[in-house]
Structures are given as C-alpha cells and as structure tokens.
Backbone bond lengths (Angstrom), bond angles and torsions (degrees), N, CA, C in turn:
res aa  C-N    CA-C-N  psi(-1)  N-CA   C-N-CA  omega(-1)  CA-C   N-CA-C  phi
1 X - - - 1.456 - - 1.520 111.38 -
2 X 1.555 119.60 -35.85 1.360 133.38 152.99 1.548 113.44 -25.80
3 X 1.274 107.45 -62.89 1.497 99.48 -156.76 1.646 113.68 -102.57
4 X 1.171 119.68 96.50 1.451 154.28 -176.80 1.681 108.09 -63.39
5 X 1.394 127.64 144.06 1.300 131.88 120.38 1.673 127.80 -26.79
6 X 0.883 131.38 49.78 1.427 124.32 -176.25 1.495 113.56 -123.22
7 X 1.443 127.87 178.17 1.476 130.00 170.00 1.761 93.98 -155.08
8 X 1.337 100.11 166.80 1.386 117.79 161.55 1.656 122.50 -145.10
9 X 1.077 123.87 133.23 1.569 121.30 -171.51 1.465 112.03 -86.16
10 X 1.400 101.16 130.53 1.410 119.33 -157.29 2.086 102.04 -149.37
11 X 1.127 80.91 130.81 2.024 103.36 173.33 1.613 90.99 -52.15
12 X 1.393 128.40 107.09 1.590 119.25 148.60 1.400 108.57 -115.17
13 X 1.735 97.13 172.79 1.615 101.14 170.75 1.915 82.38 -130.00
14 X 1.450 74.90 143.03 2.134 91.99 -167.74 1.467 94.84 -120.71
15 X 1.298 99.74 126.40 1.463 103.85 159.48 1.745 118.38 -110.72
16 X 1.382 123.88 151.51 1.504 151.58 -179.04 1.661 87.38 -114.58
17 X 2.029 105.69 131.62 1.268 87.78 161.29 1.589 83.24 -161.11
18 X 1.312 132.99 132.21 1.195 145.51 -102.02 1.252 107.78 177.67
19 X 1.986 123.68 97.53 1.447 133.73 -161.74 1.891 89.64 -69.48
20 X 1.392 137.56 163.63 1.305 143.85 -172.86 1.417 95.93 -127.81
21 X 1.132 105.35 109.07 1.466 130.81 171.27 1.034 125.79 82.47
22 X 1.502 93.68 48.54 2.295 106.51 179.46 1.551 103.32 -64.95
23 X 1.157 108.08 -31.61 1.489 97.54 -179.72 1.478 123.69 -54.69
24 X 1.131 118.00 -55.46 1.878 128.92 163.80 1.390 104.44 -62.18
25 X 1.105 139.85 -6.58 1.371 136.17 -175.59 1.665 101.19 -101.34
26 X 0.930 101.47 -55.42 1.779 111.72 174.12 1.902 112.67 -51.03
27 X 1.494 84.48 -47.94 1.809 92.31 -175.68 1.614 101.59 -62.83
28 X 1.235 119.71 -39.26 1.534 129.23 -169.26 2.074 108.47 -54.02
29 X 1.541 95.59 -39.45 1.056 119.04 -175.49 1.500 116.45 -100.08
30 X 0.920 121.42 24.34 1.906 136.64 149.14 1.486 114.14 -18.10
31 X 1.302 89.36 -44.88 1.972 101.17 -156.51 1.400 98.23 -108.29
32 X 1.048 110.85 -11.01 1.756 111.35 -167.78 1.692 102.75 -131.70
33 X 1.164 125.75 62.87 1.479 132.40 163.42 1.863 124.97 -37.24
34 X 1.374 97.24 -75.90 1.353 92.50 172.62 1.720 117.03 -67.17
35 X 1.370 117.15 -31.10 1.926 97.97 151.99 1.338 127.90 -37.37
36 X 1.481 95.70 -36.95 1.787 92.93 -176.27 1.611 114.76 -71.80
37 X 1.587 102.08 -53.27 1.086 99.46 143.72 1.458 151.13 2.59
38 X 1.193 96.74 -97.84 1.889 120.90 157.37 1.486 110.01 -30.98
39 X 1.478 114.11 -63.21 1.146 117.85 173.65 1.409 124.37 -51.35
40 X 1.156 120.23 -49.08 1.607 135.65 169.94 1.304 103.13 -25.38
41 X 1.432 95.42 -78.78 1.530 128.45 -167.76 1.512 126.57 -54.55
42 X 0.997 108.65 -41.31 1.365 131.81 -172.71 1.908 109.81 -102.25
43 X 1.691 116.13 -57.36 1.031 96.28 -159.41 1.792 113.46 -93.75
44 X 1.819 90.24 15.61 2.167 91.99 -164.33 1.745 92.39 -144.87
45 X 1.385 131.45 -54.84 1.600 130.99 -164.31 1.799 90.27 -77.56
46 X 1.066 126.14 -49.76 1.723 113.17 -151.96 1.985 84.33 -82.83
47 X 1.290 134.52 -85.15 1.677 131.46 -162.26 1.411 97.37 -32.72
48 X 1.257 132.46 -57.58 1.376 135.93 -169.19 1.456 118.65 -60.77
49 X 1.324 104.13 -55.77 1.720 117.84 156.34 2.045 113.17 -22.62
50 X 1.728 89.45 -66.43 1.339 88.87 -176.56 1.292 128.00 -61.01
51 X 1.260 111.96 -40.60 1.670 127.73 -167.66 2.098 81.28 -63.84
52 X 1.189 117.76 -71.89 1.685 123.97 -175.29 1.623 116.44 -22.56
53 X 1.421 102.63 -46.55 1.393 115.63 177.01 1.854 121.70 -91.79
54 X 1.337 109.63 -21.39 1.446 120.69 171.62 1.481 93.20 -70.77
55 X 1.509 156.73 -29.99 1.148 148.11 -148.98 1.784 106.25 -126.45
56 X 1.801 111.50 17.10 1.167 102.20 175.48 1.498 122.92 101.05
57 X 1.323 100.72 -30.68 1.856 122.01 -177.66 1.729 103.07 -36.75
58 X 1.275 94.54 148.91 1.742 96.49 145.39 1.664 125.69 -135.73
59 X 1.407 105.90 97.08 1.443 110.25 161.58 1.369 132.56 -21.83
60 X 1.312 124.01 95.66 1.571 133.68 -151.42 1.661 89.27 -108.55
61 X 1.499 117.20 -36.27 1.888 93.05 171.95 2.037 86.69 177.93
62 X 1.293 89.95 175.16 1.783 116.82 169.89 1.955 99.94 -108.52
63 X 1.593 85.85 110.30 1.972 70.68 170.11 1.801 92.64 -117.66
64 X 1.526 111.25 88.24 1.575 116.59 172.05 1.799 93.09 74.01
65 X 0.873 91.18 -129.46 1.420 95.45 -158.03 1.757 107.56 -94.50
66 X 1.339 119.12 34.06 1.224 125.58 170.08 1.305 109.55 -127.48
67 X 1.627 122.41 155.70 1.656 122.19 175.97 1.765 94.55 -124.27
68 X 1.294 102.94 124.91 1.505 123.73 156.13 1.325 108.66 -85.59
69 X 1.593 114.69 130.48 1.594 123.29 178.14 1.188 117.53 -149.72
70 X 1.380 146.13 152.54 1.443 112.21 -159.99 2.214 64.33 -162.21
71 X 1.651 99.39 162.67 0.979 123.73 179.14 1.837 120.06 -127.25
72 X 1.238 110.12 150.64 1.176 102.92 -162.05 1.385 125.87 96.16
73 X 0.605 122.44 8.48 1.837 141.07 -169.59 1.413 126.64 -162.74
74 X 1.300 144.97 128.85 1.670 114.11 -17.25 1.734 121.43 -53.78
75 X 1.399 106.47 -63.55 1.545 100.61 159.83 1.321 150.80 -21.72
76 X 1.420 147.73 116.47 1.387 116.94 -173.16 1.833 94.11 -77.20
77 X 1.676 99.62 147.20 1.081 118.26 155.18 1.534 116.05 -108.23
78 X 1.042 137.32 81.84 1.875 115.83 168.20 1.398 120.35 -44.97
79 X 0.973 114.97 -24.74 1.945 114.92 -170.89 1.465 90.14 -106.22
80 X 1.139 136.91 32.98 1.616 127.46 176.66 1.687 107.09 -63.13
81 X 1.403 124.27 -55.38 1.458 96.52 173.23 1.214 138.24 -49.76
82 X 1.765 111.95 -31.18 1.682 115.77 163.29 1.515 122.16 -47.36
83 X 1.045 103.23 -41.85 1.622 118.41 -157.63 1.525 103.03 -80.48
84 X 1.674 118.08 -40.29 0.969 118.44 170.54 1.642 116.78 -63.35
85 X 1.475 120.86 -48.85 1.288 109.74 162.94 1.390 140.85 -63.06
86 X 1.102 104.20 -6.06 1.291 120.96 177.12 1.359 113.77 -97.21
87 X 1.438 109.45 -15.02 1.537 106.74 170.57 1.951 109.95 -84.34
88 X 1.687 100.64 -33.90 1.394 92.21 178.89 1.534 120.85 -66.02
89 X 1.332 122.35 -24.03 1.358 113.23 -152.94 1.747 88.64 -99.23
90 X 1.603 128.05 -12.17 1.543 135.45 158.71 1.584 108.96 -54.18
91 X 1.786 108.61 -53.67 1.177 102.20 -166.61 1.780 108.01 -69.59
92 X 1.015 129.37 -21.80 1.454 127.93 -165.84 1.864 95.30 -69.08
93 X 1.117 96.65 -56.80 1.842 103.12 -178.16 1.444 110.16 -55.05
94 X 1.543 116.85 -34.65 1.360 116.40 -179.15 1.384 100.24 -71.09
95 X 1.984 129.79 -28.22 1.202 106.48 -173.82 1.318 116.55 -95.53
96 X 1.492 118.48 10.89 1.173 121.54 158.62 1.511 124.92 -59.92
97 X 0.784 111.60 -66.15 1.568 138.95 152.14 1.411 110.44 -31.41
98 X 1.667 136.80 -51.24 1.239 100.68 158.46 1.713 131.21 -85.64
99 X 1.203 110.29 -19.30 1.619 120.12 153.28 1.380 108.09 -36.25
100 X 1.425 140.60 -46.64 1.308 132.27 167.53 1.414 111.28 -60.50
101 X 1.147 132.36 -69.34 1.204 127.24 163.63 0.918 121.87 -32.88
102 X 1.461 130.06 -62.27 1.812 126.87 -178.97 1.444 98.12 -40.32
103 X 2.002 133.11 -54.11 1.190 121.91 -156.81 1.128 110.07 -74.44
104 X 1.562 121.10 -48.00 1.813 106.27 175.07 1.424 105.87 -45.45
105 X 1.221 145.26 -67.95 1.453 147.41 -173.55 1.273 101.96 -26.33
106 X 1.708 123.00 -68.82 1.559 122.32 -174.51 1.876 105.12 -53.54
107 X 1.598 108.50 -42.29 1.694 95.44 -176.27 1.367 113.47 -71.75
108 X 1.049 111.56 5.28 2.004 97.25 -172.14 1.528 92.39 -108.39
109 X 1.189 116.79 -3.91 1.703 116.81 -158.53 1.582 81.79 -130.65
110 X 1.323 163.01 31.18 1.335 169.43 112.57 1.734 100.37 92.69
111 X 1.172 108.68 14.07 1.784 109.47 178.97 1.786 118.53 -75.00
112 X 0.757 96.70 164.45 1.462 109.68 178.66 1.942 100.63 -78.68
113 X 1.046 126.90 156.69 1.648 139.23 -175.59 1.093 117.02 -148.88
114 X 1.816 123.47 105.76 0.927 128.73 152.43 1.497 126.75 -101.94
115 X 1.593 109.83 108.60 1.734 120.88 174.83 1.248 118.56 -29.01
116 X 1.173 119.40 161.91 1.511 116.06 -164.67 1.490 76.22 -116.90
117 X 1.272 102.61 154.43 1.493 128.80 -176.33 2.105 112.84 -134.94
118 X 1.086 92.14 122.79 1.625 86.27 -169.53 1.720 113.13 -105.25
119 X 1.308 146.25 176.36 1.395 155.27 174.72 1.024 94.29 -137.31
120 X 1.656 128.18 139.79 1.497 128.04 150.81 1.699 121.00 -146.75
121 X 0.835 100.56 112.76 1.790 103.39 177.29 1.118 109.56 -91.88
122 X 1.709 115.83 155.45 1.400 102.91 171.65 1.758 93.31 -150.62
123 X 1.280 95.69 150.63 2.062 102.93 -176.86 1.275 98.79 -140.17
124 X 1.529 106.20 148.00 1.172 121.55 176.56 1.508 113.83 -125.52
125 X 1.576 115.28 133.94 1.036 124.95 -172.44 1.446 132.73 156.32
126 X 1.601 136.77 155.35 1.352 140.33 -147.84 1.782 100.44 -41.86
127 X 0.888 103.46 162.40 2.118 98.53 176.43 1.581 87.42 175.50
128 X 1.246 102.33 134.19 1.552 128.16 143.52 1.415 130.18 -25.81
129 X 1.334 155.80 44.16 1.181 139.00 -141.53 1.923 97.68 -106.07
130 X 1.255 111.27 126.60 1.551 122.07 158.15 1.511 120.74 -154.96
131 X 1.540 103.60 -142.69 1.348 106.16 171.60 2.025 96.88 -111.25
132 X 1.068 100.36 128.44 1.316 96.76 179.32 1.483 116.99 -121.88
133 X 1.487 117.05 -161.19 1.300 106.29 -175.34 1.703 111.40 114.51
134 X 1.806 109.46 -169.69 0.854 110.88 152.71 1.848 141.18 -86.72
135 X 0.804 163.32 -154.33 1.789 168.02 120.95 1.666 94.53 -39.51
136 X 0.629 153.01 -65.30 1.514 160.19 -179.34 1.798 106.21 -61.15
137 X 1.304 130.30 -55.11 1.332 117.57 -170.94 1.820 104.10 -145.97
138 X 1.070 105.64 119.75 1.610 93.68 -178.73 1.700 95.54 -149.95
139 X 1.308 104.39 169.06 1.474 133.15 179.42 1.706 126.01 -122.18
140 X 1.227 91.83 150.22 1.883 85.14 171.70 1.722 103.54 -88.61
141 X 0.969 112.04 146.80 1.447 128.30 -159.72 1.564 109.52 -165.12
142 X 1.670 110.62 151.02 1.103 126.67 138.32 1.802 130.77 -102.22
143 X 1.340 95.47 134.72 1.989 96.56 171.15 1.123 114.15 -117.11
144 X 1.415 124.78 175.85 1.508 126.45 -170.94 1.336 116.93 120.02
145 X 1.674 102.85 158.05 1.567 120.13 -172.94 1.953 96.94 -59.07
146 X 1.314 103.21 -39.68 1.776 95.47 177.57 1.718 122.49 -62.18
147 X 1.221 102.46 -33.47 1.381 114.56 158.83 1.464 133.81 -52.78
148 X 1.212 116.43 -68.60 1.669 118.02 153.16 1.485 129.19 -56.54
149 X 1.512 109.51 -25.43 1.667 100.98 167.16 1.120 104.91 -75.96
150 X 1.788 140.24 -29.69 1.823 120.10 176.06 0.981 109.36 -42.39
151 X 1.755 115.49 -54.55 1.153 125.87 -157.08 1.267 116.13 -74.09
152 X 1.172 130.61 -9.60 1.252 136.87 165.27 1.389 123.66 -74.19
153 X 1.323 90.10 -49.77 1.693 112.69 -177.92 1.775 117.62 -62.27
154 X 1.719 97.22 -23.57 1.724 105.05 -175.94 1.781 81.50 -76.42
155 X 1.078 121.33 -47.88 2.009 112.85 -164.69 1.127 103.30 -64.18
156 X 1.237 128.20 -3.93 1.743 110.89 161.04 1.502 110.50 -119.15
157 X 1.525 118.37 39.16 1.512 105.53 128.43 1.089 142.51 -110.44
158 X 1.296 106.04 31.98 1.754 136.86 170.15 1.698 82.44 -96.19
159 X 0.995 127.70 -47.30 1.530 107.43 -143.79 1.629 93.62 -81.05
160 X 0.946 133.46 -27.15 1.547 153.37 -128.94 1.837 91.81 -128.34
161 X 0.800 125.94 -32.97 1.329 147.51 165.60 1.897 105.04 69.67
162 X 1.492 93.35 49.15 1.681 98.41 177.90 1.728 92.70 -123.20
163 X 1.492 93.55 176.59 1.747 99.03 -157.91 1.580 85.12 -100.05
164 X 1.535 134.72 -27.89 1.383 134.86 -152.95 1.632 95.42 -141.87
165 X 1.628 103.24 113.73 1.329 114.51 149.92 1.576 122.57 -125.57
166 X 1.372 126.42 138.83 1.134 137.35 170.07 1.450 134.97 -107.70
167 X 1.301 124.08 127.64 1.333 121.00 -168.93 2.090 111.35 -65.07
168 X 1.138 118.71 162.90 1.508 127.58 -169.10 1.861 93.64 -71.86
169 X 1.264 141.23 -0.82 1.130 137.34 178.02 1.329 108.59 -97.04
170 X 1.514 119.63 -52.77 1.400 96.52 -178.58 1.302 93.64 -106.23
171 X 1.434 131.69 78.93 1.460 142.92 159.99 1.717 87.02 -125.39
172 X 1.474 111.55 -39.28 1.569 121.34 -167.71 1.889 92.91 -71.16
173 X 1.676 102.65 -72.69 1.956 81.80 161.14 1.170 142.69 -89.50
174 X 1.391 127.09 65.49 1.098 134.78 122.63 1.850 124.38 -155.30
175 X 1.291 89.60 75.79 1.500 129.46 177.93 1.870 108.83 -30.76
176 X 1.571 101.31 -28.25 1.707 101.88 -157.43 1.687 98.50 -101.17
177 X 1.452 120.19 -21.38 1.397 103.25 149.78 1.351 154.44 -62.97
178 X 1.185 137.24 138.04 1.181 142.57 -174.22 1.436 130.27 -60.86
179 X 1.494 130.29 83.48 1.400 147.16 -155.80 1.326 119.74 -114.83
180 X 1.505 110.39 145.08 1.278 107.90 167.51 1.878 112.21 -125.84
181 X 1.046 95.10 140.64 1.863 95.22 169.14 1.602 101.04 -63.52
182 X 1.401 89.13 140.97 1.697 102.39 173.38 1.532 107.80 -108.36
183 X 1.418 108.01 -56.06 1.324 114.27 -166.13 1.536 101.34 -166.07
184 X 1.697 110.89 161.33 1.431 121.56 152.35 1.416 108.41 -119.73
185 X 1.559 93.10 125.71 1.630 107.65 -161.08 1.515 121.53 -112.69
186 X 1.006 164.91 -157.91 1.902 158.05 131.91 1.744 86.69 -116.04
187 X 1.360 106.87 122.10 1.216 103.65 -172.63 2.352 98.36 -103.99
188 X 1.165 110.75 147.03 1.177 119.09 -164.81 1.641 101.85 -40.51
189 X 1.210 122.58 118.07 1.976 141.02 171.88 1.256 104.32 88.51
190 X 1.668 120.50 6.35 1.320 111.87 175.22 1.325 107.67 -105.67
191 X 1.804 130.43 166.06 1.630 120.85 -117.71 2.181 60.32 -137.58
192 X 1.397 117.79 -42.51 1.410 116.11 -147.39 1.779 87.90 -105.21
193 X 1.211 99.14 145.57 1.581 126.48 147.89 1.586 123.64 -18.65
C-alpha cells in the first residue's frame, strides 16, 4: 500500500555509462554466452556498480550493457554533481584495473583479449524522480529533458572519441573540477545548442 505511482521534482545529476562496442564483443561471443555474460557481470555492471554507490549514486537500472544512475535521489545529496564526477573519473581507473585482470585471465587461458572500453555522460538538472510505471509493475526512476540530454550526451563520446563528457549544467555545478570545452552542439530532438 506503501509503494504508490508518484514522483517528485528534484535537482539531479544523471549519469549514462555505456561499454563501446558491445556489439563486436557480443558477436565475438556467439559460442560462448555465459562468457559474455561473466564478462557483463563481473568485468563492467558489478566494479562500476560499486564505485556508483561508494560515491552516493543511485542505480536507476541496467539497459544491456549500459548503467543509468543519477544522484540526489532518494537521499539529498547537495554536492551531487561532485560526487557524480568523481565517480566517473574512479570508474575509468577501476576499469583499468579490471582490464588488467581480464588480460592475465585471457593469457593463462591462451584466448585472444579485447579491453573493455567505456562512454559516460553525465547532466545535471530538474527531473521527475518516483516510482513509475504501470499499477501492476513499476520502478523508482527519474524522467525529464535532464534525463535524455545525459543520455544523449554519453552517445557523443564515441563520436568525440573521449571516455567522459559532461553537459554545461553540471560543469556550472561543479565549478572546482578540471574541464575542458569540447564543443557547442544541437544534440538529436533538441531545438537549443
């Protein structure tokens, strides 16, 4: 009876973070399912998971081989854009670290090794956060224009060919990190710059 259809609008910073080139990685793994698996699980959703949640995050879902996480919600965070950046530039070192591991594993086991390579955007801004869904099956979630611009913003660091892009809002909150302008872009269904 607790758990309702509802939302409340709340300041987040959302991160998109998105393995680069699951598709050739998946195809590679045809014959070997639960490797892919394994790999999923083990060498990109669980290290990443932790670093997300060691920094305050809240894990909003797995869509395939990407993690949505957004900060500030349920909890208040005030420093949520810090924390969020500070979780991306953790998780890259953490995936260094299992990329080493993955390769001893492939040399003792005589396989071929391809590094996992990650994308992550992150935006900050007003969003919807509740349990949503239908009466029958729903989730805690955030929605909103801040929501779809992360997610937008993580697909152009493939294009841009950097592992970390951030939208001009939470560059605005969190002022004390170290940034560079990339570009001013119209990102695909958006009307503004």
């Amino acid at each position: 009876e607790r758990l309702q259809l509802r939302g409340e609008t709340r300041m987040l910073t959302i991160m998109f973070a998105d393995i680069r080139g699951f598709t050739a990685i998946s195809e590679a793994s045809k014959s070997n399912p639960q490797g892919l698996s394994r790999l999923l699980n083990r060498g990109f959703l669980s290290p990443m998971t932790r670093q997300i949640l060691a920094r305050g995050g809240t894990i909003d879902k797995y869509i395939g081989d990407c993690i949505m996480a957004f900060w500030n919600a349920p909890l208040d965070d005030l420093n949520h854009a810090d924390h969020a950046c500070e979780s991306a530039l953790v998780m890259l070192t953490e995936l260094d670290r299992v990329n080493r591991e993955l390769a001893a594993e492939a040399a003792v086991e005589e396989r071929a090794f391809q590094p996992i390579a990650i994308g992550i955007g992150l935006n900050t801004g007003e969003c919807v956060v509740g349990n949503m869904g239908s009466e029958e099956r729903f989730s805690y979630t955030a929605i909103g224009d801040a929501v779809n611009l992360a997610a937008r913003i993580e697909g152009q660091s493939k294009t841009y060919g950097v592992p970390i892009i951030l939208g001009e809002a939470t560059r605005a909150a969190a002022p004390s990190w170290a940034m560079l302008e990339l570009d001013l872009i119209i990102l695909r269904g958006k009307a503004e710059a």
